[in-house]
ChimeraX commands (.cxc) that place a marker at each C-alpha (Angstrom):
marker #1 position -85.23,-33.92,-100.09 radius 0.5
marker #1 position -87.85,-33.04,-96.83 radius 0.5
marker #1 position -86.43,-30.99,-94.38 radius 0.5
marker #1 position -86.99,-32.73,-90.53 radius 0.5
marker #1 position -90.12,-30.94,-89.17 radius 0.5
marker #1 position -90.69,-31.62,-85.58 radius 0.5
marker #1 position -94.41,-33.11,-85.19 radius 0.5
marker #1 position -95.19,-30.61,-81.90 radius 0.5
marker #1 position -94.37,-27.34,-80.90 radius 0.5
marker #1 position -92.96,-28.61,-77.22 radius 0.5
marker #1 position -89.87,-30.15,-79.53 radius 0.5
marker #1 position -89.37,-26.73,-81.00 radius 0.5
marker #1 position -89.17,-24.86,-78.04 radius 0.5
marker #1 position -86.44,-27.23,-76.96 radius 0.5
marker #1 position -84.41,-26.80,-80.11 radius 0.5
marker #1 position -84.94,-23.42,-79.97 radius 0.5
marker #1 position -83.75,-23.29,-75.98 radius 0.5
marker #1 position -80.62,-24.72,-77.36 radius 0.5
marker #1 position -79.90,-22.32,-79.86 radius 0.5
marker #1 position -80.16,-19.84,-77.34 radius 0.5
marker #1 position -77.51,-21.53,-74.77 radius 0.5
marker #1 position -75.04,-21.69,-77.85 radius 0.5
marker #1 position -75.47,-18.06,-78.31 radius 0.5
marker #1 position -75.19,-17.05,-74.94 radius 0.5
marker #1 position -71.67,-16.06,-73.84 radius 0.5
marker #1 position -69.75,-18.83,-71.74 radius 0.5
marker #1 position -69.54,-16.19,-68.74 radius 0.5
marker #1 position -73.20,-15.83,-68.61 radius 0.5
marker #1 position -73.56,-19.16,-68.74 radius 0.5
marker #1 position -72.04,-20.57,-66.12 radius 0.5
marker #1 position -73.41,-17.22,-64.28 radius 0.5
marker #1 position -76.56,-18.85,-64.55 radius 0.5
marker #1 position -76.11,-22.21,-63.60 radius 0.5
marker #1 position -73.38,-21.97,-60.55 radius 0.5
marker #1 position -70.08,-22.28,-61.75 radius 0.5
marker #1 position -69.27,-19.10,-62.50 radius 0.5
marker #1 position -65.44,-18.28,-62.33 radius 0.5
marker #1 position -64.46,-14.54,-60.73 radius 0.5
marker #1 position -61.86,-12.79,-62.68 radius 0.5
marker #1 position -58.79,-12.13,-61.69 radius 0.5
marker #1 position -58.46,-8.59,-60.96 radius 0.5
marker #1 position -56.31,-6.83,-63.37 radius 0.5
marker #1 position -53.10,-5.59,-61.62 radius 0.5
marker #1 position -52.96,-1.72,-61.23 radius 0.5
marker #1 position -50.73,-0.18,-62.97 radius 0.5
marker #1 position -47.31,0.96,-61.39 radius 0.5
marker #1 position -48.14,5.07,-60.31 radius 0.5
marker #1 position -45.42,6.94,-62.41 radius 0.5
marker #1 position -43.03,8.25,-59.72 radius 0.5
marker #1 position -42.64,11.89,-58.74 radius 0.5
marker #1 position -39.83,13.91,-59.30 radius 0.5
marker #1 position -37.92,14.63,-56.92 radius 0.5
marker #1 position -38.94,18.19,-56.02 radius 0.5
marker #1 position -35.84,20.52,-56.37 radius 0.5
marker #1 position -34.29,20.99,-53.15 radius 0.5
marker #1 position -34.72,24.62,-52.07 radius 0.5
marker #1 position -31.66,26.74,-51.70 radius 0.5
marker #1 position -29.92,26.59,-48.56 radius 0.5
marker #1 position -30.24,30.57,-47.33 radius 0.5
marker #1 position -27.07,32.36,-46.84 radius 0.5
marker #1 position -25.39,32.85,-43.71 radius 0.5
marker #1 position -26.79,36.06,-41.62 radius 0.5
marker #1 position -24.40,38.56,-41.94 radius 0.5
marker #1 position -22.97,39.08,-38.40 radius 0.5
marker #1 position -24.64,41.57,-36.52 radius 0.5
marker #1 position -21.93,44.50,-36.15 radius 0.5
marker #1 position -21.39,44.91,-32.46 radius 0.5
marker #1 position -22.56,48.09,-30.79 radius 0.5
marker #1 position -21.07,51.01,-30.02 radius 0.5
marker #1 position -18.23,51.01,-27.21 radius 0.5
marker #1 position -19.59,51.77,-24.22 radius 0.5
marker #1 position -18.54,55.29,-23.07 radius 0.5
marker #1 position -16.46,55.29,-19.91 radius 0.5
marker #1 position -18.21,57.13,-17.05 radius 0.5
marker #1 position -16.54,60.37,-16.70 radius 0.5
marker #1 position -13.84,60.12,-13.08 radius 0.5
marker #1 position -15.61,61.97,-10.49 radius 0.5
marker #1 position -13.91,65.32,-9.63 radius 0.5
marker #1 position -11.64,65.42,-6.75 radius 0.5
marker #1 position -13.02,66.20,-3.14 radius 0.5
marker #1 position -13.08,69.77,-2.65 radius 0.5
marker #1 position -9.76,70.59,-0.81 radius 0.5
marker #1 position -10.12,71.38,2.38 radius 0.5
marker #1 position -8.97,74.66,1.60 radius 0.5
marker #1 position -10.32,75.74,-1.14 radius 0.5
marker #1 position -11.12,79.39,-2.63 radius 0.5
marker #1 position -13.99,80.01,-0.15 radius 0.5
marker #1 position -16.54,82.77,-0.32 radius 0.5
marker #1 position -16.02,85.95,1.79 radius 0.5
marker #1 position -17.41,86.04,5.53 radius 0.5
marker #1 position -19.58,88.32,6.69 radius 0.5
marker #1 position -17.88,92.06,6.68 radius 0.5
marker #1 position -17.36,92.81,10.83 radius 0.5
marker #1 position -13.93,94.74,10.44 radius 0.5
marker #1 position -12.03,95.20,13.76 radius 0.5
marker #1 position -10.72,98.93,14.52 radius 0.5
marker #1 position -7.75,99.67,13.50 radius 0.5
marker #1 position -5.39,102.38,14.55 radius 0.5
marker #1 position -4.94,103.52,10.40 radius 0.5
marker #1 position -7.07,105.47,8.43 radius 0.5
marker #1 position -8.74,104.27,4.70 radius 0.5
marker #1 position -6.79,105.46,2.25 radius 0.5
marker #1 position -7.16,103.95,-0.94 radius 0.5
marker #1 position -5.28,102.95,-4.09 radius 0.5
marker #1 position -5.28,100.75,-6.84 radius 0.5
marker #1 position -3.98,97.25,-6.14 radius 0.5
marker #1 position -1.25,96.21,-7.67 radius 0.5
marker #1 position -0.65,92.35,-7.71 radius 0.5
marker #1 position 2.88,91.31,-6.31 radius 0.5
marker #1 position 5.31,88.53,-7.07 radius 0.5
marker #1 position 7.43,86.60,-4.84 radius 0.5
marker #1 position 10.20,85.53,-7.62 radius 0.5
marker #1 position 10.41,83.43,-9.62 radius 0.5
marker #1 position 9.43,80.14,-8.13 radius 0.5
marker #1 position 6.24,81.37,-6.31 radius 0.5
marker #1 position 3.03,80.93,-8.28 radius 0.5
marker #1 position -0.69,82.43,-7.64 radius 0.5
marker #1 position -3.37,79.94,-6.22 radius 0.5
marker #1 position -4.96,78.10,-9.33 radius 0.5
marker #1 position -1.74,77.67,-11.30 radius 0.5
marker #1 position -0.94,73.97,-12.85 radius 0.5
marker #1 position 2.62,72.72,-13.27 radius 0.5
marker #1 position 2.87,69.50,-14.93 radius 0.5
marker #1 position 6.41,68.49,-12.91 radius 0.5
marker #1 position 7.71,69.86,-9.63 radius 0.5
marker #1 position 11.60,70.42,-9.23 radius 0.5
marker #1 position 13.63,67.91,-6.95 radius 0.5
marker #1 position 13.30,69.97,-4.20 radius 0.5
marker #1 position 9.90,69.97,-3.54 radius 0.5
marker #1 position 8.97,67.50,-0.39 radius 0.5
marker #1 position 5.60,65.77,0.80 radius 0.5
marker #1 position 3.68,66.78,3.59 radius 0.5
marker #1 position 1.13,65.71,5.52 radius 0.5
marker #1 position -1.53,67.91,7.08 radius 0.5
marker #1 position -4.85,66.37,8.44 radius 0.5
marker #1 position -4.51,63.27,6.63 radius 0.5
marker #1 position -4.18,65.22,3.49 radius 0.5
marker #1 position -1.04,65.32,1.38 radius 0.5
marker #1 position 0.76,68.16,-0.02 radius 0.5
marker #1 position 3.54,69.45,-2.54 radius 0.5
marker #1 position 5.23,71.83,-0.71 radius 0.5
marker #1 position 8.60,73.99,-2.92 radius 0.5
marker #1 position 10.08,76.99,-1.98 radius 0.5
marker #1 position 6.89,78.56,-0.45 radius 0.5
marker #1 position 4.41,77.46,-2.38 radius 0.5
marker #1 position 1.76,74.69,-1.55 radius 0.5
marker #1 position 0.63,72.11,-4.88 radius 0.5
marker #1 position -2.01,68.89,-4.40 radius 0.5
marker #1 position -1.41,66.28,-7.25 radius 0.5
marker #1 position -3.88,66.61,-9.98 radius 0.5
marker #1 position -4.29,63.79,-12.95 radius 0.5
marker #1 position -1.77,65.40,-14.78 radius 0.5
marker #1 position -0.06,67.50,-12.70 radius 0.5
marker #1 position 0.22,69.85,-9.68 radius 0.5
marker #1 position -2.10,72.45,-8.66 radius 0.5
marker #1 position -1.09,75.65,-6.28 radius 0.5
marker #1 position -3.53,75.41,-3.40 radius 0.5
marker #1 position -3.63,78.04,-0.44 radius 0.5
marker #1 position -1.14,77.43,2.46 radius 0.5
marker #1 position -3.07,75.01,4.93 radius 0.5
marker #1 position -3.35,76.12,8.40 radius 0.5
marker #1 position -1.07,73.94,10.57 radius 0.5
marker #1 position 1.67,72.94,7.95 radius 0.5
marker #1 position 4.77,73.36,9.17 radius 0.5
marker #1 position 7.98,73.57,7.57 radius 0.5
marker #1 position 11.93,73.52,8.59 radius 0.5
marker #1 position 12.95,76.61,6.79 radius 0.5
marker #1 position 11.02,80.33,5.75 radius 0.5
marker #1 position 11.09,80.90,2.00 radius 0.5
marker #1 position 13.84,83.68,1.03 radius 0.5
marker #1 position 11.59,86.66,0.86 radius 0.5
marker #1 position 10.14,86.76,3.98 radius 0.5
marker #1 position 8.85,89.60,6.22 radius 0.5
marker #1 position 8.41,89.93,9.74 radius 0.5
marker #1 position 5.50,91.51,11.79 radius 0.5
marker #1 position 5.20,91.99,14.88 radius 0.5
marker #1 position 0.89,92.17,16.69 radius 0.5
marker #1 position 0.49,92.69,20.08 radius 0.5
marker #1 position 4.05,91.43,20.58 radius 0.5
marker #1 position 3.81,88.30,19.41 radius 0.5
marker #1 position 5.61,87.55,15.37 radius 0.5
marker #1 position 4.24,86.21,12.60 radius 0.5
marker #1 position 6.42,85.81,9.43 radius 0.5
marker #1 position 4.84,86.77,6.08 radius 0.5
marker #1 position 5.37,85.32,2.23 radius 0.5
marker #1 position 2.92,85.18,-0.69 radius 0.5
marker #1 position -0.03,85.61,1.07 radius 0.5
marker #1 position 0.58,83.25,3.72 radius 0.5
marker #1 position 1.20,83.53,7.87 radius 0.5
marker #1 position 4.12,81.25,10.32 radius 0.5
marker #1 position 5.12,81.75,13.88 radius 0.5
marker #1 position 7.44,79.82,14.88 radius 0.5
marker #1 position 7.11,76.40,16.53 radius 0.5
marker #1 position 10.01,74.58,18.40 radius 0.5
marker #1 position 12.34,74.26,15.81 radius 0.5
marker #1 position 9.62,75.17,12.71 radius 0.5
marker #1 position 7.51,77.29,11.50 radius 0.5
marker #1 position 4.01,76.84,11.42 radius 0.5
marker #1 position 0.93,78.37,8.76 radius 0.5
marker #1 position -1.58,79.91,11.02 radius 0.5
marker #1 position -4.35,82.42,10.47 radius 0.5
marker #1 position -3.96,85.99,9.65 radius 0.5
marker #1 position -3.51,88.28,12.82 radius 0.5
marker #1 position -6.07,91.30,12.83 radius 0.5
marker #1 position -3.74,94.14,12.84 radius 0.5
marker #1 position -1.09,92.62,10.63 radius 0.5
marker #1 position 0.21,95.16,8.12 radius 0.5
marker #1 position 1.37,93.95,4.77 radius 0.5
marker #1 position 2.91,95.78,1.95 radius 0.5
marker #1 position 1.72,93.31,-0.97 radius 0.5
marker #1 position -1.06,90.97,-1.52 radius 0.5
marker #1 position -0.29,88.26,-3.90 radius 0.5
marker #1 position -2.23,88.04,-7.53 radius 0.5
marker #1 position -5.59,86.60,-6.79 radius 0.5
marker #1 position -6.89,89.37,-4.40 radius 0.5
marker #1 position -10.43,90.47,-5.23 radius 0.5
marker #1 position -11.56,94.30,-4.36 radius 0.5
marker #1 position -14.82,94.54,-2.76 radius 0.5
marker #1 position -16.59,97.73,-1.99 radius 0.5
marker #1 position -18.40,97.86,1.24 radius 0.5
marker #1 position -20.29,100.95,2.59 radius 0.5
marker #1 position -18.44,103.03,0.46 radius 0.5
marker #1 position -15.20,102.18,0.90 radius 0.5
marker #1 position -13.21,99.40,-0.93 radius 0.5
marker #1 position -11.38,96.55,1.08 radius 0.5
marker #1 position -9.25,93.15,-0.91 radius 0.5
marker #1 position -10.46,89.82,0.34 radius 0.5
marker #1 position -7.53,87.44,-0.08 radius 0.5
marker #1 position -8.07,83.97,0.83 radius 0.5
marker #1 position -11.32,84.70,3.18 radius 0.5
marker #1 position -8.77,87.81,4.80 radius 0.5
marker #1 position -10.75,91.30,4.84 radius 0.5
marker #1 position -7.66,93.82,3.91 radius 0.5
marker #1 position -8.15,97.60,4.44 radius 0.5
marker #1 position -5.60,99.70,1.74 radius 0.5
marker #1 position -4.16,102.77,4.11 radius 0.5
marker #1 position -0.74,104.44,4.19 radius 0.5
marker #1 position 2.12,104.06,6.54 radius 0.5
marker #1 position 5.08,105.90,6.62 radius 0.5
marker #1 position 3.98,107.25,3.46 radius 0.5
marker #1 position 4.10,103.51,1.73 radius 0.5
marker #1 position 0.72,102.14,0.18 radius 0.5
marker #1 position -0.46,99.32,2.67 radius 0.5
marker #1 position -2.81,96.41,3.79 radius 0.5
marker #1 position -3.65,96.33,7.17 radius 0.5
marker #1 position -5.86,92.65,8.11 radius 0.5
marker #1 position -9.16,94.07,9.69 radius 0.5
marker #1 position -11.06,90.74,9.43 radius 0.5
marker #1 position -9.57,87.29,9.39 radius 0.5
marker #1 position -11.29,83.98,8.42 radius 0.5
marker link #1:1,2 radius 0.2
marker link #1:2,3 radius 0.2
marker link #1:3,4 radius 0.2
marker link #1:4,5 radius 0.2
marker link #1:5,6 radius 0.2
marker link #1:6,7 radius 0.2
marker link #1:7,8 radius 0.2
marker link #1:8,9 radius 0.2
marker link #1:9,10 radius 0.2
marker link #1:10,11 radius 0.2
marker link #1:11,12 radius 0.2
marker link #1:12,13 radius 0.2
marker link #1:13,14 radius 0.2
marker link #1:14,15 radius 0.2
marker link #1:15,16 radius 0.2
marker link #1:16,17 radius 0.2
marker link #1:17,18 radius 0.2
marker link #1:18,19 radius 0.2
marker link #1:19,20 radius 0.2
marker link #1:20,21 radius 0.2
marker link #1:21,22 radius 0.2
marker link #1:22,23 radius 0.2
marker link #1:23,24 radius 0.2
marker link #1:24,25 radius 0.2
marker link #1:25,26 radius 0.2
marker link #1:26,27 radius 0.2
marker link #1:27,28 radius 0.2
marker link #1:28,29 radius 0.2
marker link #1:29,30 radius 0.2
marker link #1:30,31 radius 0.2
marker link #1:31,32 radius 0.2
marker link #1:32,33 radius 0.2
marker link #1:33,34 radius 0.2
marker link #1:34,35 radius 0.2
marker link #1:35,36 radius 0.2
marker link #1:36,37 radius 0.2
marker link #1:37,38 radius 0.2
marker link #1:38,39 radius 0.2
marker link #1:39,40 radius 0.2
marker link #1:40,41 radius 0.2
marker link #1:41,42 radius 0.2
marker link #1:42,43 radius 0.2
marker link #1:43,44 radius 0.2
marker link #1:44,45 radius 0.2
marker link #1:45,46 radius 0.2
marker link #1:46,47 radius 0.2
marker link #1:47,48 radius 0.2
marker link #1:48,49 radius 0.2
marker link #1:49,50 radius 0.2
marker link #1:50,51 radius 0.2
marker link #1:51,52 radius 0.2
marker link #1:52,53 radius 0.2
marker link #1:53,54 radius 0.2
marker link #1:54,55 radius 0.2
marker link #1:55,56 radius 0.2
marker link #1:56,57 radius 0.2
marker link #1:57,58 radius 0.2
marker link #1:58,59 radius 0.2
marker link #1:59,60 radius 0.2
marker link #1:60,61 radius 0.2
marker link #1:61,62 radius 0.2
marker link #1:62,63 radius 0.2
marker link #1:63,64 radius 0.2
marker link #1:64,65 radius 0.2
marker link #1:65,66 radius 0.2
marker link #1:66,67 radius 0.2
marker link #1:67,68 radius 0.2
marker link #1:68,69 radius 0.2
marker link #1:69,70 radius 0.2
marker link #1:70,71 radius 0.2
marker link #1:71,72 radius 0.2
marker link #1:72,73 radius 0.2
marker link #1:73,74 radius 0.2
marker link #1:74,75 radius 0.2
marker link #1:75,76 radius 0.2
marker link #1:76,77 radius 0.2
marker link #1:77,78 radius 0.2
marker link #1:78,79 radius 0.2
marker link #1:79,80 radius 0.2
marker link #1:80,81 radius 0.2
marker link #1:81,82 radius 0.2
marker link #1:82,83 radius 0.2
marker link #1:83,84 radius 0.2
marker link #1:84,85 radius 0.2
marker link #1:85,86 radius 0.2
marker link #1:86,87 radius 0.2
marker link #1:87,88 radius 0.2
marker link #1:88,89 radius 0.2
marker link #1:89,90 radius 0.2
marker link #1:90,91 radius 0.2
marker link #1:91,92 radius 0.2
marker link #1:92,93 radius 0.2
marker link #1:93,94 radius 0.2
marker link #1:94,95 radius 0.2
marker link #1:95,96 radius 0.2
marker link #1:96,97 radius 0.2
marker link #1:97,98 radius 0.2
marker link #1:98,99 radius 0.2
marker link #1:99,100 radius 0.2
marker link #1:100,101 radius 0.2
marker link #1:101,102 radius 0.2
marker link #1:102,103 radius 0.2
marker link #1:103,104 radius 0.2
marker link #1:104,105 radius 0.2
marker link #1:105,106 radius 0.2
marker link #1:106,107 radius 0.2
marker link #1:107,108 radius 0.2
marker link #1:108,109 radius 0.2
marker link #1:109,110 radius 0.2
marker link #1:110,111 radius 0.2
marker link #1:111,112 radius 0.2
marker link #1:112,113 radius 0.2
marker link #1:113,114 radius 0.2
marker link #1:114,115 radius 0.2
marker link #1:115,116 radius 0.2
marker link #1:116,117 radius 0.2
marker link #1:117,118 radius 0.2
marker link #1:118,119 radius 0.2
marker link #1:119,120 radius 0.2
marker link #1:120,121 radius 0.2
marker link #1:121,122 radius 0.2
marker link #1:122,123 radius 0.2
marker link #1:123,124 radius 0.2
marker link #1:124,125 radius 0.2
marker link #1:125,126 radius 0.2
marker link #1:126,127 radius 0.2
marker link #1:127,128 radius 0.2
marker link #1:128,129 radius 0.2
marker link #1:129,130 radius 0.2
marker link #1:130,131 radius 0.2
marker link #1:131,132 radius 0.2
marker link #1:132,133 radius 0.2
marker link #1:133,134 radius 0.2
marker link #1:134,135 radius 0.2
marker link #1:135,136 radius 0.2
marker link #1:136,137 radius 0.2
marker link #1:137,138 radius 0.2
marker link #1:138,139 radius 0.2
marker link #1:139,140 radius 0.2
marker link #1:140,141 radius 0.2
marker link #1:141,142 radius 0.2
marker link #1:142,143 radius 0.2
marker link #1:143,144 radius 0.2
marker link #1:144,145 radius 0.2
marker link #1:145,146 radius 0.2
marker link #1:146,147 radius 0.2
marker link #1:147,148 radius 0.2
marker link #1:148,149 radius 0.2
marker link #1:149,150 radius 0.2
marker link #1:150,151 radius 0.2
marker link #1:151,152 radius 0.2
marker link #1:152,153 radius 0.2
marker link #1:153,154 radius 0.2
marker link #1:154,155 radius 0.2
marker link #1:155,156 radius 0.2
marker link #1:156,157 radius 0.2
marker link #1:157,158 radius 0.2
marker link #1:158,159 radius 0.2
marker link #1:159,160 radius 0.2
marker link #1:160,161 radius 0.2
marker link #1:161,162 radius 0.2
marker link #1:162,163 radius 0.2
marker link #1:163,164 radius 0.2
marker link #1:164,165 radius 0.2
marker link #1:165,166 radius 0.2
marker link #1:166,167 radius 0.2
marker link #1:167,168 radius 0.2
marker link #1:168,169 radius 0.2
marker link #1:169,170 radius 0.2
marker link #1:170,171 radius 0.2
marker link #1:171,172 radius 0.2
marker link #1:172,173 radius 0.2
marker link #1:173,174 radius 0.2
marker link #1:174,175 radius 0.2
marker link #1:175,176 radius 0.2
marker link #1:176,177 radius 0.2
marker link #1:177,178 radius 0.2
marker link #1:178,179 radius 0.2
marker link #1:179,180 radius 0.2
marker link #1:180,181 radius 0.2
marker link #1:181,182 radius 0.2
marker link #1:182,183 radius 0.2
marker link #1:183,184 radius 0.2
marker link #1:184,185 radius 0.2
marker link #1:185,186 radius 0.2
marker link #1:186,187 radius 0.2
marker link #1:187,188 radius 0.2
marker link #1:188,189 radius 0.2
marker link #1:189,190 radius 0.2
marker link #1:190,191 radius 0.2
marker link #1:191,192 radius 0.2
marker link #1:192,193 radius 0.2
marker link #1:193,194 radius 0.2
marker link #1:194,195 radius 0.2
marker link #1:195,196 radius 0.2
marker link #1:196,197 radius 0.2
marker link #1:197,198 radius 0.2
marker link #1:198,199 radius 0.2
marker link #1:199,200 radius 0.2
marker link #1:200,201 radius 0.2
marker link #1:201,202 radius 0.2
marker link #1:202,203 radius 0.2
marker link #1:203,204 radius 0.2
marker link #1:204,205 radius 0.2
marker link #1:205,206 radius 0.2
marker link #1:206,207 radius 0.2
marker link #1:207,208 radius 0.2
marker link #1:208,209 radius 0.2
marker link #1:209,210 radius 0.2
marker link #1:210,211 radius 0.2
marker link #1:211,212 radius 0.2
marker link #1:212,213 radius 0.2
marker link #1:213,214 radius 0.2
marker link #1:214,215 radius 0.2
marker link #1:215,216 radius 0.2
marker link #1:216,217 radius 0.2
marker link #1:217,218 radius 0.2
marker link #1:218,219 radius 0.2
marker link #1:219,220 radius 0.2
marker link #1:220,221 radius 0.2
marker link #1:221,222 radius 0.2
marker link #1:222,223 radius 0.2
marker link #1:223,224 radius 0.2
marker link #1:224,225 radius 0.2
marker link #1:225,226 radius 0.2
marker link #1:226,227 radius 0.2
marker link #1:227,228 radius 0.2
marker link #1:228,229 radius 0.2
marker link #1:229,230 radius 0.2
marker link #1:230,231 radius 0.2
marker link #1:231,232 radius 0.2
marker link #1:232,233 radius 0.2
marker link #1:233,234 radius 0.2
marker link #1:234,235 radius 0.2
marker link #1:235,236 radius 0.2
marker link #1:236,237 radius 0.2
marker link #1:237,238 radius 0.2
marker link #1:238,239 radius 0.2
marker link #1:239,240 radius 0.2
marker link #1:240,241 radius 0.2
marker link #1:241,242 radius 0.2
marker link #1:242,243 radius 0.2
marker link #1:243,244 radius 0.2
marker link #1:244,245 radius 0.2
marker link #1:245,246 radius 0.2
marker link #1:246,247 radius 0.2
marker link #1:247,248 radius 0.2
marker link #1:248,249 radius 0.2
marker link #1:249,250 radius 0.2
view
């Protein structure tokens, strides 16, 4: 049997063009001539989902800041000086005196039992102890003895000049300067006034016989005088008793 032989080489390049086209893929086929199809794009894949991240722990409460420390209360302001208070000695100008210095110790002297020195505190008064009023300033007044009301108590304060009271404490002394009289207890002066007595200064010339606890001796140009509430004292002798005569008041 003969085999088909093509009589020119144009019909084998045909034949051969052919077998080329059935070789060629159908994609790059219809590439070439025009119809070519896109492909679909392939669908993208689902992203894998995070985990969840792990919720971070919710911080503790503060601890409460502790409160500060208490304030400190201002310390109360002292009281206003009294008006009489302790004061420092005057200037030393004695007045003349018709008695000589003579000196001796001093001895501090007591008015009984319900006097008290300047600076002593009670905490209570008795029921007899009464109000008074001198300058707009109130005092305790019992039995002789003048108080101004402390926090906690009562304090013995000086007599204040111009308080006047209905009755002399029992232990009272008279004294008599340049006629005129002055009545005398624990330290303090009174002449009477209408129907009271009334504190006043101390007379130059007064003589005493005591001075109460809180006398202070002084020595001045040699000689020693007691300073009792601003009061220059000179010690002498009369009628052969150990003495105070006043030889400088306030």
């Amino acid at each position: 049997m003969k085999l088909y032989q093509p009589k020119n080489k144009i019909s084998i390049i045909i034949i051969a063009f052919f077998a080329v086209l059935l070789m060629i893929p159908e994609d790059a086929t219809a590439q070439r001539f025009g119809h070519f199809t896109p492909m679909r794009p392939m669908p993208r894949p689902m992203p894998t989902p995070r985990p969840m991240p792990t919720p971070r722990p919710i911080p503790p409460t503060p601890r409460p800041i502790p409160p500060g420390p208490r304030p400190i209360p201002p310390r109360p302001l002292p009281p206003p000086p009294h008006p009489y208070p302790r004061p420092y000695p005057v200037p030393f100008h004695p007045y003349p005196v018709p008695y000589p210095y003579i000196y001796h110790p001093f001895v501090p002297y007591y008015w009984g039992p319900t006097w008290f020195p300047i600076g002593f505190f009670a905490a209570t008064l008795t029921t007899a102890a009464i109000v008074i009023s001198v300058e707009n300033n109130q005092y305790n007044y019992d039995d002789g003895v003048y108080y101004t009301k402390e926090s906690n108590g009562y304090k013995v304060v000086p007599a204040p000049l111009g308080a006047t009271i209905s009755e002399l404490p029992k232990g009272y002394v008279t004294i008599n300067v340049s006629g005129t009289e002055y009545y005398y207890y624990g330290g303090a002066y009174y002449t009477k006034d209408t129907s009271k007595y009334k504190v006043v200064d101390a007379p130059v010339g007064a003589v005493v016989s005591h001075l109460p606890e809180g006398a202070e001796e002084k020595t001045i140009d040699g000689q020693k005088y007691m300073i009792y509430n601003n009061v220059y004292y000179q010690p002498i002798s009369k009628d052969g008793q150990d003495s105070y005569v006043v030889v400088q008041g306030k």
